[in-house]
C-alpha positions in Angstrom: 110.1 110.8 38.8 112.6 109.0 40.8 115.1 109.8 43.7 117.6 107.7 45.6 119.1 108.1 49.2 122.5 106.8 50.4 124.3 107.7 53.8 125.0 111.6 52.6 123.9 112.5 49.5 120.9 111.6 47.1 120.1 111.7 43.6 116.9 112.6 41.5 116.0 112.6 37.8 112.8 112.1 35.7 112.0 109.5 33.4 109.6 109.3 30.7 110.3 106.4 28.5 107.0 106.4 26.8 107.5 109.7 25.6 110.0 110.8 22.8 112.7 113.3 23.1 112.8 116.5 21.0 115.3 114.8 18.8 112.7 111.9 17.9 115.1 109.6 20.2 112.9 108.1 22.9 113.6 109.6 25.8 116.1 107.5 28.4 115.0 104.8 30.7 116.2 103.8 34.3 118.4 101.4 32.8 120.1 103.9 30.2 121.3 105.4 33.2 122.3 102.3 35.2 122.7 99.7 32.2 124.0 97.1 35.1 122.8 96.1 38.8 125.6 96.5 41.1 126.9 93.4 42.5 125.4 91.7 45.1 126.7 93.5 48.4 128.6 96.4 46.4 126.5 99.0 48.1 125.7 99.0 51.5 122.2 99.3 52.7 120.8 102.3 54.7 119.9 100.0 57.3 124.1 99.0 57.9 125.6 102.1 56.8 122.8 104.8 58.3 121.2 107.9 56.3 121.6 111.8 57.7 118.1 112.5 59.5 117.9 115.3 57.3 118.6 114.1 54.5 115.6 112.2 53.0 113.4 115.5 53.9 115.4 117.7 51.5 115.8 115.1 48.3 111.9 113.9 49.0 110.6 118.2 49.1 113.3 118.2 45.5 111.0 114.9 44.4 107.8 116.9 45.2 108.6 120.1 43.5 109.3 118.5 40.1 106.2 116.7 40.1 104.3 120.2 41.1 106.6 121.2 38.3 105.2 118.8 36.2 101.6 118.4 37.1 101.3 122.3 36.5 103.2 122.5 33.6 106.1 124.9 35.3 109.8 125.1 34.2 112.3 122.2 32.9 112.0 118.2 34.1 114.6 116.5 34.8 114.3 114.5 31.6 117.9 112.9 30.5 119.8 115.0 33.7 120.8 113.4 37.2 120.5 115.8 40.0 123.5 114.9 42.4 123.3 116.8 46.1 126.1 116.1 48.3 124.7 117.2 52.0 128.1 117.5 53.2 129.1 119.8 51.5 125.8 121.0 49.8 126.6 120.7 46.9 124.8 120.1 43.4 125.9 118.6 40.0 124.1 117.7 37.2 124.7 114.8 35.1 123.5 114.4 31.4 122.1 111.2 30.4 121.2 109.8 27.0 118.5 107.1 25.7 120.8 103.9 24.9 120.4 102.0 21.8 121.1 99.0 23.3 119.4 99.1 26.3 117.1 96.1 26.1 113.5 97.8 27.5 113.7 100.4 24.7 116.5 100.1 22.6 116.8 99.3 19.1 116.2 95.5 19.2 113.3 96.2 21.7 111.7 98.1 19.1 112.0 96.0 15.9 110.7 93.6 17.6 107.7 95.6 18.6 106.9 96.7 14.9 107.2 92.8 14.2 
């Protein structure tokens, strides 16, 4: 499980790359869904830009009900889907995400060399 804050809005998915997916695929890793770092000040931190009080409350009680979610064995993770939530206008999207072949931690070249 994994969530991210920035000044207004906040993001949350699941990840379970040591797992496959019901297709046999493995399932996604962080960088199948960010293949690149951004560039060195790109992003501004929340210490410069500032974060809605608010905010990290409502996407850290999201965080904690997907892993009650998955520690009891209740509903859909958040396997290969983004959870987007805009706080000003509270708003949700979801995003859908897919395992990368050529993503180096568990792409096909990470693998064949695994097998040897």
């Amino acid at each position: 499980m994994t969530a991210a804050i920035g000044q207004f809005d906040g993001s949350l998915t699941t990840l379970k790359p040591y797992l496959n997916g019901p297709d046999g695929k493995p399932n996604p890793t962080y960088r199948c869904l960010f293949p690149d770092q951004p560039p060195e000040g790109l992003l501004l931190t929340c210490v410069v830009a500032g974060v809605l009080g608010a905010l990290p409350g409502i996407v850290g009680t999201m965080q904690a009900m997907e892993v009650i979610k998955e520690i009891v064995g209740l509903g859909e993770d958040l396997v290969d889907r983004l959870i987007l939530f805009d706080a000003r206008s509270m708003r949700m999207e979801t995003i859908r995400y897919a395992w990368s072949a050529k993503n180096p931690l568990n792409g096909e070249a990470a693998q064949a060399a695994a097998q040897g």
